[in-house]
C-alpha positions as CSV (number, residue, x, y, z in Angstrom):
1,X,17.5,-84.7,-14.0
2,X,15.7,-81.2,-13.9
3,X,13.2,-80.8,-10.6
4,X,11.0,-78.0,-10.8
5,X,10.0,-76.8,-6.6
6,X,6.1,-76.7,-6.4
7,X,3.1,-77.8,-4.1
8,X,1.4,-80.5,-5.8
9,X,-1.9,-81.0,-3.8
10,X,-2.1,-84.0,-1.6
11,X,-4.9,-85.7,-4.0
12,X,-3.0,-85.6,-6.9
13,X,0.1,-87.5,-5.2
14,X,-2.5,-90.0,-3.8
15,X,-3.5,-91.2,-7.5
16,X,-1.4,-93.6,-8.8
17,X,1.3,-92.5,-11.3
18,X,0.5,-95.6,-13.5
19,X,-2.8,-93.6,-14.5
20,X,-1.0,-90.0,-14.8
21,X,0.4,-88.6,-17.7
22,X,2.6,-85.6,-17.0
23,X,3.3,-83.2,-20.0
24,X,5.2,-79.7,-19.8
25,X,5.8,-76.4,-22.2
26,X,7.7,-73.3,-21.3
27,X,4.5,-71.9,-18.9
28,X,2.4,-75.2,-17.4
29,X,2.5,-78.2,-16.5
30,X,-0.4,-80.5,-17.3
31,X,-1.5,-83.9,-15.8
32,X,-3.5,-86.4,-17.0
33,X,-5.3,-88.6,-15.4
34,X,-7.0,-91.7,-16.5
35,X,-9.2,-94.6,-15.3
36,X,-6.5,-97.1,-16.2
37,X,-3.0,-97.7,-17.2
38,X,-4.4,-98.9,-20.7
39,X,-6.4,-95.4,-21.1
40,X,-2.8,-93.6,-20.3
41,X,-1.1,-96.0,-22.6
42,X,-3.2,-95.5,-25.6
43,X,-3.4,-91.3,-25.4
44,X,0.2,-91.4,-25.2
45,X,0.3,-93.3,-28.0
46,X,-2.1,-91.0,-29.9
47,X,-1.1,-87.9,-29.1
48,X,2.9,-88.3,-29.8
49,X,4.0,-85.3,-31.2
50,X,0.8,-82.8,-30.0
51,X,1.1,-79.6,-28.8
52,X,-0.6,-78.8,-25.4
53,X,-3.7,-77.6,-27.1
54,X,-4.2,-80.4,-29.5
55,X,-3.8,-82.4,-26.0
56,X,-6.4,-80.9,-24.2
57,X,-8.6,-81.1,-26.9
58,X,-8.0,-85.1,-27.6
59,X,-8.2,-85.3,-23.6
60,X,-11.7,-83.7,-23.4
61,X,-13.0,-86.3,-26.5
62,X,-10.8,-88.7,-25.4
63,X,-12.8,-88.9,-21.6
64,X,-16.3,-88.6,-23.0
């Protein structure tokens, strides 16, 4: 196990980790978060393999 120290705003902890999707490179940390553990399921289904920009571009059609 590898834990990284950081302040993770209160708001963020409150939302149920079912409905987060955490992914990492060398510089950020990104974290999804969806309306439902079926909506995480299926973008981290579809987006095996991505890099973080081809995430946050599937995110931002992927929410709409």
């Amino acid at each position: 196990m590898i834990c990284i120290k950081t302040e993770i705003p209160q708001e963020i902890c409150e939302i149920d980790d079912e409905l987060k999707a955490i992914y990492h490179s060398r510089d950020s940390i990104c974290i999804w978060v969806f309306n439902s553990r079926e909506d995480r399921n299926r973008f981290m289904n579809e987006t095996i393999g991505m890099l973080k920009d081809e995430r946050e571009q599937h995110y931002q059609s992927f929410i709409k």
